[in-house]
N, C-alpha and C positions, 0 to 999 in steps of 0.2 A: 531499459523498458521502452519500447517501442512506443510512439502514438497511438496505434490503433488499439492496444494492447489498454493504455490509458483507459478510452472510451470504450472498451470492451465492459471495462472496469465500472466506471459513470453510469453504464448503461443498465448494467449487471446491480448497483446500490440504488437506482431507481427503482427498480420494480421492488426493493425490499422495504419490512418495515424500519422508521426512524432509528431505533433503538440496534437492529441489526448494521444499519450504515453507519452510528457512531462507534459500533466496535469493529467494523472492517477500515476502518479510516485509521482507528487505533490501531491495530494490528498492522498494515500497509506501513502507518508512519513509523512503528518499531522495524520492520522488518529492512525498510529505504535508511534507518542509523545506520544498523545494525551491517549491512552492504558495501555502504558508503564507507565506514569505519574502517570495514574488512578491506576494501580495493586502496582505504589510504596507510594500510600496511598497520593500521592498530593494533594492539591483540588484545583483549579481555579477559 
């Protein structure tokens, strides 16, 4: 995931409400395991 891609990201949970950016953070940090697991040859 690129930088700009980041603050696209930052930029994109500012304009939302609170309760919308606690569940995209959730979501972002399953999805960043869930990647990372996958590229370190895991399987689930």
């Amino acid at each position: 995931m690129g930088f700009g891609v980041r603050l696209g990201i930052i930029e994109f949970m500012l304009r939302s409400k609170p309760v919308d950016i606690i569940l995209r953070l959730f979501f972002v940090s399953l999805l960043t395991v869930f990647f990372a697991a996958k590229s370190d040859g895991f399987s689930y």
